[in-house]
C-alpha positions as CSV (number, residue, x, y, z in Angstrom):
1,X,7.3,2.5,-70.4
2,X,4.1,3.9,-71.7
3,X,3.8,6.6,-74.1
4,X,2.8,10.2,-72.1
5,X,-0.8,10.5,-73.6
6,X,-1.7,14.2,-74.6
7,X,-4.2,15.7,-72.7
8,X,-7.1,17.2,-74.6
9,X,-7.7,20.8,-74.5
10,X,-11.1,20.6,-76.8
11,X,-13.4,20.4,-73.7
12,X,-17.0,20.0,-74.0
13,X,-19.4,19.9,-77.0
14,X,-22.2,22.0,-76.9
15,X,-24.0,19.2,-75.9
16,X,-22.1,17.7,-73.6
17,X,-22.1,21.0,-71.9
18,X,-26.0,21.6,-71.8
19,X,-26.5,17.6,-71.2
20,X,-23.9,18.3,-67.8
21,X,-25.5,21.4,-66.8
22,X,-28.9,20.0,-66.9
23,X,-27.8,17.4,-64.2
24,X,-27.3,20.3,-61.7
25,X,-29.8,19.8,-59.1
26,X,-29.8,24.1,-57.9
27,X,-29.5,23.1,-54.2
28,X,-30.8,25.3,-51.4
29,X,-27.2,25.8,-50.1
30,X,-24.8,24.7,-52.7
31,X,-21.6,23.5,-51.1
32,X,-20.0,23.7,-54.5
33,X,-20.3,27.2,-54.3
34,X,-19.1,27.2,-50.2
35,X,-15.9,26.0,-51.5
36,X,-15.0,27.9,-54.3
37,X,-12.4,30.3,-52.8
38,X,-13.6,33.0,-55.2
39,X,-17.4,32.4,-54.1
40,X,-18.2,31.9,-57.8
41,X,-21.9,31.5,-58.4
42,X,-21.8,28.2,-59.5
43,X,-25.7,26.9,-59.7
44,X,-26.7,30.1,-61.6
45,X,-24.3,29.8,-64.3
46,X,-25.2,26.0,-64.8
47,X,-29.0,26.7,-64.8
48,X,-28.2,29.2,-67.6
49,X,-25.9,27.0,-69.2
50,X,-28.7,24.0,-69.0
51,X,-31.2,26.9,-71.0
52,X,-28.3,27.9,-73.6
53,X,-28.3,31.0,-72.7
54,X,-24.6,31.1,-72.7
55,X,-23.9,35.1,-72.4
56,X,-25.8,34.9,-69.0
57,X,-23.6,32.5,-67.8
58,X,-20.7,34.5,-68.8
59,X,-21.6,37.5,-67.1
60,X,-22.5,35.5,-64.1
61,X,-19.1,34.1,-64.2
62,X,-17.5,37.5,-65.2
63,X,-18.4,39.2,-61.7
64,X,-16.0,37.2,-60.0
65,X,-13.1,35.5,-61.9
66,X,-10.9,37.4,-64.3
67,X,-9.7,34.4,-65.3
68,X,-12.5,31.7,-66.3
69,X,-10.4,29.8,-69.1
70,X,-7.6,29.4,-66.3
71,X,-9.6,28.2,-63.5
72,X,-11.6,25.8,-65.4
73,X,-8.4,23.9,-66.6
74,X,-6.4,24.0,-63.6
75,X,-8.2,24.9,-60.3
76,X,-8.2,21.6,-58.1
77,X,-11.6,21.3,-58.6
78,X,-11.5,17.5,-56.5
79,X,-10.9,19.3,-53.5
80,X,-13.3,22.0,-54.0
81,X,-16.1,22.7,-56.1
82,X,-16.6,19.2,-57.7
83,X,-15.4,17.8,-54.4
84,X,-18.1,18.8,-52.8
85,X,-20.8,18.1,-55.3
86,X,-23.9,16.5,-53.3
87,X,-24.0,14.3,-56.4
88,X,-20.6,12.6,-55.0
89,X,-22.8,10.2,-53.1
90,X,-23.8,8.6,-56.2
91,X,-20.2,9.1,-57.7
92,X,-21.3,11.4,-60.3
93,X,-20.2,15.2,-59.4
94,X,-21.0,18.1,-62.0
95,X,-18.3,18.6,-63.2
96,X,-18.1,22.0,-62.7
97,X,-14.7,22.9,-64.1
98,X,-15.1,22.0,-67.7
99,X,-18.6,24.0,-68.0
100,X,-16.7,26.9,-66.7
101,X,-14.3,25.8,-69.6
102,X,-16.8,25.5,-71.8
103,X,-18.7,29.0,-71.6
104,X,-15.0,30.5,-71.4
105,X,-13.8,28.9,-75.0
106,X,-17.4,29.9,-76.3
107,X,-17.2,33.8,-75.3
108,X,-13.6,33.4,-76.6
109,X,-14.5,32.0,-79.9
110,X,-17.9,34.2,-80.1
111,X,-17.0,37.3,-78.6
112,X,-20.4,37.4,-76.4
113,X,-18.8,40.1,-73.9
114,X,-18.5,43.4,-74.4
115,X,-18.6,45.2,-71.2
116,X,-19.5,48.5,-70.5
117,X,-16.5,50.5,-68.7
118,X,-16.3,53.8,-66.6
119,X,-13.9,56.4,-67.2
120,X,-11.0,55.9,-65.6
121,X,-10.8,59.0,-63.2
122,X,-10.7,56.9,-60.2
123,X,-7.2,56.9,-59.5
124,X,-3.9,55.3,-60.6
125,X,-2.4,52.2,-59.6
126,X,0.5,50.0,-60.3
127,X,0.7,46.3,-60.2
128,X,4.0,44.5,-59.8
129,X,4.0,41.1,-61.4
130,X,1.4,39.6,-63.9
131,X,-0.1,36.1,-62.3
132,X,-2.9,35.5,-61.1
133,X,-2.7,37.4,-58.3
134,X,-1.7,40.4,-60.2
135,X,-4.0,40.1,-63.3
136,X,-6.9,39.6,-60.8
137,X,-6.3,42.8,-58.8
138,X,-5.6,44.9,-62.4
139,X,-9.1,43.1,-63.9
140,X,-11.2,44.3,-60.6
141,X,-10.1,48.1,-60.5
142,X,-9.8,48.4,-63.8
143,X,-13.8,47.5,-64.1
144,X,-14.3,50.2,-61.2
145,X,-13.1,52.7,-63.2
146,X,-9.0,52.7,-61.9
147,X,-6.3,53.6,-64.1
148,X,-4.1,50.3,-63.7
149,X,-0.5,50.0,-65.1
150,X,1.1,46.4,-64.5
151,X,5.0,45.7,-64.8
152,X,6.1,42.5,-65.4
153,X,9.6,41.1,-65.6
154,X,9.3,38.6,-68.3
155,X,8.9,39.7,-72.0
156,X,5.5,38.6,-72.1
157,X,3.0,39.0,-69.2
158,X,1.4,35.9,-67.0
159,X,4.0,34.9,-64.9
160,X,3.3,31.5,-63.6
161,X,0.6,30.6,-66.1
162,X,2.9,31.3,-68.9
163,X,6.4,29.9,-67.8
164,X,5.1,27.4,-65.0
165,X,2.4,25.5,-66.1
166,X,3.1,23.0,-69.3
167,X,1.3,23.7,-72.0
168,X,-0.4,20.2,-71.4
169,X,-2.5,21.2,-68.5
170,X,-2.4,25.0,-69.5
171,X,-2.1,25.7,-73.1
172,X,-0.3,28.9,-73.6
173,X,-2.8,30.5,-76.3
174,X,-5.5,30.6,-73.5
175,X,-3.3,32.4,-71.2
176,X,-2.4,35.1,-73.8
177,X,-6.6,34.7,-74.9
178,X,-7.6,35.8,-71.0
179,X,-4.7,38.4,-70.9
180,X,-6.3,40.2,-73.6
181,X,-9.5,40.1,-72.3
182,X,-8.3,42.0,-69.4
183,X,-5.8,44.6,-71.6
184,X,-9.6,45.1,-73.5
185,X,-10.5,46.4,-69.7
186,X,-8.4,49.3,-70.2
187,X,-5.4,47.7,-68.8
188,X,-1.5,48.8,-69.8
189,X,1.3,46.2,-70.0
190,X,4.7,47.1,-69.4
191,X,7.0,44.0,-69.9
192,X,11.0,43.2,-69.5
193,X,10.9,45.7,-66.8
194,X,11.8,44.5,-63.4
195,X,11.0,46.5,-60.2
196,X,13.5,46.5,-57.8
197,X,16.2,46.9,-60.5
198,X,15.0,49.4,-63.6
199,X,12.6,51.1,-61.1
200,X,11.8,51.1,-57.7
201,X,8.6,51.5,-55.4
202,X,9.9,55.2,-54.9
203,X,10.3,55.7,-58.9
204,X,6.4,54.5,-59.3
205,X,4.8,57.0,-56.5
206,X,6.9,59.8,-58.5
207,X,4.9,59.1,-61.1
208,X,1.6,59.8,-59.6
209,X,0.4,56.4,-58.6
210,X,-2.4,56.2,-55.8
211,X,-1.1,53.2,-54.7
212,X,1.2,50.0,-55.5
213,X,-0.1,46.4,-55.8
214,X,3.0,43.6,-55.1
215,X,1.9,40.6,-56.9
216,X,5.4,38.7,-57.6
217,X,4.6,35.5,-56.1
218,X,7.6,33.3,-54.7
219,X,10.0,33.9,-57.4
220,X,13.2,31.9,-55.6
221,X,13.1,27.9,-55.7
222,X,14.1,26.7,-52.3
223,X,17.2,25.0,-52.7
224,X,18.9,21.0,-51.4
225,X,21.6,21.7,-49.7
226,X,23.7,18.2,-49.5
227,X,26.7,17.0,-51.3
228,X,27.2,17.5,-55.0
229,X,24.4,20.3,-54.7
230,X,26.9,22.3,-57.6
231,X,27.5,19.5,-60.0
232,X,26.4,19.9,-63.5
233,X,22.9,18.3,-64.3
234,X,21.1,19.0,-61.1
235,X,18.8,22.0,-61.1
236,X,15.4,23.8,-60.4
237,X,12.2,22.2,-61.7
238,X,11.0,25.4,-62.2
239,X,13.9,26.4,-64.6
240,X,13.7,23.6,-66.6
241,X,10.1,24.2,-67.0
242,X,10.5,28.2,-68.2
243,X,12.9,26.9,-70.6
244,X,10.3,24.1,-72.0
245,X,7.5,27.1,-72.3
246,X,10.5,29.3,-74.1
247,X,11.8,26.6,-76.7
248,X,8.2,25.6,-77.3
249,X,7.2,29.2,-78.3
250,X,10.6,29.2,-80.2
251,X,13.2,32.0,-78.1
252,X,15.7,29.5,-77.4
253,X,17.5,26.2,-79.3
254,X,16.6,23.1,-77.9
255,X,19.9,22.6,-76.7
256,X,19.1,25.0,-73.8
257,X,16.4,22.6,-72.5
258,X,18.1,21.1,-69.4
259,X,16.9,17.7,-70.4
260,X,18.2,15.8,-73.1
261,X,16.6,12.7,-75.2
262,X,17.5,9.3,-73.3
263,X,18.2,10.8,-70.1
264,X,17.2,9.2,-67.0
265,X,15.6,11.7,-64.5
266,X,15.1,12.2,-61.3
267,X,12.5,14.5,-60.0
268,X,12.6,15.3,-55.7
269,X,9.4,16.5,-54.1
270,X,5.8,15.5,-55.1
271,X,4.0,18.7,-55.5
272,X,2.1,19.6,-58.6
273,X,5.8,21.2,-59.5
274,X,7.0,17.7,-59.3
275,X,4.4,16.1,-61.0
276,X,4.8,18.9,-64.0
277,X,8.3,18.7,-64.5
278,X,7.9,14.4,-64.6
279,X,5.2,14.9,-66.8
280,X,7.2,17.4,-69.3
281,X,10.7,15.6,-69.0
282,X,8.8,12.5,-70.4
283,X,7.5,14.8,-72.9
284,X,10.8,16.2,-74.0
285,X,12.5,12.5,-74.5
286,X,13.5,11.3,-71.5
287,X,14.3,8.0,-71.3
288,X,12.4,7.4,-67.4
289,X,11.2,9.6,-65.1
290,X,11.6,8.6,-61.1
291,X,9.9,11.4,-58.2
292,X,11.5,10.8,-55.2
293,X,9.5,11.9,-51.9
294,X,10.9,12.4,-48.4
295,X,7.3,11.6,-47.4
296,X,4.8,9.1,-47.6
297,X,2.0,8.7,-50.3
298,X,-0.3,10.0,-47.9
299,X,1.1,13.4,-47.2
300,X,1.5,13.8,-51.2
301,X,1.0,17.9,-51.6
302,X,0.1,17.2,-55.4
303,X,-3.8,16.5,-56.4
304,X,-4.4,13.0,-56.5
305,X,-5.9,13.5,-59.9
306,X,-2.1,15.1,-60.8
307,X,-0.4,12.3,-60.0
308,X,-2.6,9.1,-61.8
309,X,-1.6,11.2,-64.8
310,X,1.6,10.8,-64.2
311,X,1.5,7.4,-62.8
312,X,-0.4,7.0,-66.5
313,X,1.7,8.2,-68.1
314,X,5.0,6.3,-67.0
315,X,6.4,8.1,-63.9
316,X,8.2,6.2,-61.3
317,X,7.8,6.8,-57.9
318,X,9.8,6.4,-54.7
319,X,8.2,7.5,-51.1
320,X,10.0,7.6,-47.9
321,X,13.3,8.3,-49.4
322,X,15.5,10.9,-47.9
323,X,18.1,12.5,-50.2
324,X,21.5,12.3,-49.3
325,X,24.0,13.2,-51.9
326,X,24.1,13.8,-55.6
327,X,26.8,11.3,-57.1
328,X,29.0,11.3,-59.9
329,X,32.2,13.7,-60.3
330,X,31.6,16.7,-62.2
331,X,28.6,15.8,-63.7
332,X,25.8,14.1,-61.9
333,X,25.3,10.3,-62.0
334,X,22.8,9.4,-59.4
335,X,20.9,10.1,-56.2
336,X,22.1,8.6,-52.7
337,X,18.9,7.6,-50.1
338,X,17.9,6.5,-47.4
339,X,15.0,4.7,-47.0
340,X,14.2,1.9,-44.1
341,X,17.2,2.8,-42.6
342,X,19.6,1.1,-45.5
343,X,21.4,3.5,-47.9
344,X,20.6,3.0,-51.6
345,X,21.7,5.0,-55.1
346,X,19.4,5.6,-58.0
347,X,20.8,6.6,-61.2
348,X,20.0,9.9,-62.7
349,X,21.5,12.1,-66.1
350,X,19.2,14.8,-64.5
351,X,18.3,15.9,-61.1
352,X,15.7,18.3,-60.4
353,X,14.3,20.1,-57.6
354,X,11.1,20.5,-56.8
355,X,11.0,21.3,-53.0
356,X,9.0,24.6,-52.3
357,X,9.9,28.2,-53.1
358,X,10.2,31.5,-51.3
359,X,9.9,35.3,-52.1
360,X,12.4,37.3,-53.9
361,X,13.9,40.5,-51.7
362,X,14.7,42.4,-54.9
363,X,11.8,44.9,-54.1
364,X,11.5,45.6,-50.6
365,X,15.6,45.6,-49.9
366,X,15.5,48.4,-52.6
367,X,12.9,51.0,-50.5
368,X,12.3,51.2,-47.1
369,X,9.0,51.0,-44.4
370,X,7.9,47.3,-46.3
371,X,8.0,44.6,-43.7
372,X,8.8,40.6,-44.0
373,X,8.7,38.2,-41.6
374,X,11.3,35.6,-40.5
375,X,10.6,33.8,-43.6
376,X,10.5,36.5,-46.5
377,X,6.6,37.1,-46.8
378,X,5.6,40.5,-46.9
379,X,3.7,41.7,-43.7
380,X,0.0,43.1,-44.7
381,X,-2.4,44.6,-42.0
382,X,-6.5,43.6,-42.1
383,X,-7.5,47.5,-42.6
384,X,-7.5,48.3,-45.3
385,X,-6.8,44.9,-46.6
386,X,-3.4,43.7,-48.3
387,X,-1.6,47.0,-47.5
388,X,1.8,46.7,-46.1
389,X,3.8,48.6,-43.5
390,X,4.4,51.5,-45.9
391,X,1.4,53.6,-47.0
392,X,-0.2,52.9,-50.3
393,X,1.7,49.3,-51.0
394,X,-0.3,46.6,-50.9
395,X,0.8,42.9,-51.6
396,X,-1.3,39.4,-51.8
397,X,-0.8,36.1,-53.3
398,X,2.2,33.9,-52.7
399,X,4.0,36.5,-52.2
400,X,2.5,37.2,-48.4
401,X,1.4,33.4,-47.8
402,X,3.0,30.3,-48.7
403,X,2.7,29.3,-52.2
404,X,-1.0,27.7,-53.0
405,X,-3.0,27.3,-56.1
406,X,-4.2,30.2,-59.1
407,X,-7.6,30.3,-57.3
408,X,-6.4,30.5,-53.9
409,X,-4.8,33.5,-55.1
410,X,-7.1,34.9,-57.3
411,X,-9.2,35.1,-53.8
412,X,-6.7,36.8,-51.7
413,X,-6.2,39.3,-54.4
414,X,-10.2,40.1,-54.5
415,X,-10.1,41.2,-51.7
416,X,-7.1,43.0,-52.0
417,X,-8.1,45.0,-54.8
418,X,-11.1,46.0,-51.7
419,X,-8.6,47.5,-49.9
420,X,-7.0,49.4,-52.3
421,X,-10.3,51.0,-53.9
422,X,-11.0,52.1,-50.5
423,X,-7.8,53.1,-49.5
424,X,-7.2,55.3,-52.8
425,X,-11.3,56.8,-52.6
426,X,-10.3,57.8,-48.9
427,X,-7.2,59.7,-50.2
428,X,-9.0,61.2,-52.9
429,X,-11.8,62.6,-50.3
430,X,-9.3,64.0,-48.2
431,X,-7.6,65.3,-50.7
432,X,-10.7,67.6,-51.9
C-alpha cells in the first residue's frame, strides 16, 4: 500500500496566480460564471488578478461569497466553474478555484479589506447553526446594517467546515481565518449553546429578535439497519471524523479516535463522506482502507477528482456490493455481501457508515407552527424566501433540501438572507 500523500495547502505563487489569470480569455457570456451557484463574477476578478491589482479582485469577490478561502479549496469546481471553462476544449480550464484561493490567502496575510459598515439599526436577527449556510446569511445582513447573533452548538463555530471536512482538504486555521472575517462584520458568536435544549425558538423572539434564521444542516447520520448493526467497532463516518478534527486540535486522547493503528477498515457509501473518512483512516494508521458501494462506479455521488485521491492514495474499492450483515460476536470482524448473486465476507476491525444523513427534530418538536415534510426537511414558502410556516423563521441549506455541497448552500442562503431583510424592513414599516 502506498503512503497517503499530503495535500498542499500553499496554493499559488504570485506568479503562478497572475501567469493563470492572464490565460482568461473574458468571454462575452462566461459559462464559468453561469455555473457558479453563487453567480460569482468570475472574469472580473481574473482580469484584475492578471493586472495585480489584487484588492479589486477582493472586493469583486467580497460581494458575493462570505467565504472565499472555503470555496476555493473545496467547491467542486469540475462540475462547475472550471467545468465549464471554454478552455476545456483544449484541456486547459482556468483554474478558477485556486485564484480565488489565492487572492483569499493574500487579503488574509495582507489585510487589504477593510469594509465600511452601517450602523446596525436595521433590526435583529438570530442564526441557528454556524456552516455555511449559517455564516453566509449572518455575513449578508450583517453588511446591510442587521444586528445578527449566531448560536452554535459546538464550542467553537463552523459546523461542518470545522468537524467535517479533514484538515487535508480544509485546513482548520482557514475556517477559523474566514470566521473572523465575518465576527469583524459586526457579528456575535454564542457557542456550546444548543437551541432546542438551552433555548428555544420562543426564548429567542422574547428577546427581541426580528426574525430567526435555521441553518443546522442534517445533523443525524442515516443509519444500516441489518444484523450486527449494535456491535462494537461499527459506527458513523461522520463521528469518527469530529473526533479526528477534536484530537488533532488536542480536546480529546487519541484513544477516543474510533480507529486504531493496524486496523483494517471498511468504509460503506461513496460520497465525499466516504471518500473523507478512507482518506483520514489511512491517515490515522490504518492498516487498509476498503469503500464498499451498493452501486456502480458510474453512479459514484463523490467528485471524480475525490476519489483518484483516494484511489492515490491506497483505498480499495468494492462496487456493486450489497451489505448484508456485520460479522463477528461482540466486536465486529467483517462485512457480509452480496455481489453477482454469490455471498461473500470482507474482513473489517472498523466499519463505518457513510450512507446519507437527515435533519435533527430537536428544534421544531420543541415550538410549534414549523412544518416538515414526510422526510424531516423544514417546509419554506417562495414569499418572502426561506420563511417557514411560522412567522419570522426562516430556514435554508441542508436543512430544507437534501444535503449538497458548501456552495450549493451558500446560494440557497443568499437568497435567504433576501427574504429576511425584506420581511424584517416590512415589519419595521408597519410598525411606524
Amino acid at each position: 500500500m502506498t503512503e497517503p500523500k499530503e495535500t498542499s495547502n500553499t496554493g499559488y505563487s504570485m506568479y503562478e496566480a497572475i501567469k493563470e489569470a492572464k490565460r482568461c480569455l473574458r468571454c462575452k457570456n462566461p459559462s464559468c460564471q453561469k455555473n457558479c451557484p453563487i453567480n460569482n463574477d468570475i472574469p472580473d476578478f481574473i482580469y484584475q488578478l492578471s493586472k495585480g491589482n489584487l484588492g479589486e479582485a477582493r472586493e469583486i469577490l467580497a460581494k458575493k461569497t462570505n467565504l472565499p478561502a472555503v470555496c476555493g479549496r473545496v467547491c467542486p469546481h469540475e462540475k462547475q466553474c472550471v467545468g465549464h471553462c471554454i478552455l476545456n476544449g483544449k484541456s486547459a480550464p482556468i483554474q478558477v478555484g485556486k485564484l480565488e484561493e489565492f487572492i483569499a490567502d493574500f487579503d488574509a496575510e495582507m489585510g487589504l479589506i477593510k469594509e465600511n459598515l452601517p450602523h446596525k439599526t436595521r433590526g435583529k436577527v438570530a442564526v441557528i447553526g454556524s456552516g455555511p449556510a449559517g455564516l453566509t446569511v449572518a455575513g449578508d445582513l450583517a453588511r446591510q446594517g442587521f444586528n445578527v447573533v449566531v448560536y452554535e452548538n459546538e464550542s467553537e463555530p463552523g459546523g461542518v467546515l470545522l468537524y467535517g471536512i479533514p484538515e487535508f482538504r480544509l485546513p482548520k486555521e482557514i475556517v477559523r481565518r474566514e470566521i473572523k472575517r465575518i465576527e469583524a462584520l459586526g457579528v456575535s458568536f454564542l457557542t456550546s449553546v444548543m437551541v432546542g435544549r438551552d433555548l428555544t425558538i420562543d426564548d429567542m423572539f422574547a428577546r427581541n429578535f426580528d426574525a430567526i434564521f435555521i441553518g443546522t444542516g442534517t445533523a443525524l447520520a442515516r443509519d444500516l439497519d441489518i444484523p450486527g448493526r449494535g456491535k462494537s467497532g461499527v459506527l458513523q463516518a461522520t463521528y469518527f471524523l469530529r473526533m479526528v478534527t477534536l484530537y488533532n486540535g488536542g480536546n480529546v486522547d487519541r484513544d477516543e479516535v474510533p480507529v486504531e493503528e493496524g486496523d483494517k477498515t471498511i468504509v460503506i457509501g461513496a460520497g465525499n463522506v466516504a471518500m473523507d473518512a478512507a482518506r483520514t483512516a489511512l491517515r490515522m494508521g490504518a492498516k487498509s482502507v476498503t469503500v464498499v458501494s451498493r452501486s456502480g462506479f458510474d453512479k459514484m455521488p463523490a467528485l471524480l477528482a475525490e476519489y483518484n485521491s483516494a484511489l492515490e492514495e491506497g483505498v480499495e474499492f468494492l462496487w456493486d456490493a450489497q451489505p448484508l450483515e456485520f460479522t463477528g460476536y461482540q466486536s465486529v470482524k467483517g462485512l457480509k455481501y452480496r455481489k453477482n448473486g454469490e455471498i461473500q465476507e470482507i474482513e473489517g476491525d472498523t466499519v463505518m457508515l457513510a450512507v446519507g444523513s437527515r435533519p435533527a427534530s430537536r428544534i421544531v418538536s420543541t415550538t410549534t407552527g414549523i412544518e416538515v415534510n414526510e422526510n424531516g426537511y423544514v417546509i419554506t414558502r417562495e414569499r418572502p424566501y426561506g420563511m417557514t410556516t411560522r412567522k419570522g423563521v426562516f430556514a435554508g441549506g441542508d436543512v430544507v433540501h437534501k444535503p449538497a455541497t458548501v456552495v450549493l448552500a451558500m446560494k440557497e442562503a443568499k437568497r435567504v438572507a433576501e427574504g429576511i431583510a425584506s420581511y424584517v424592513d416590512a415589519i419595521k414599516l408597519l410598525d411606524l
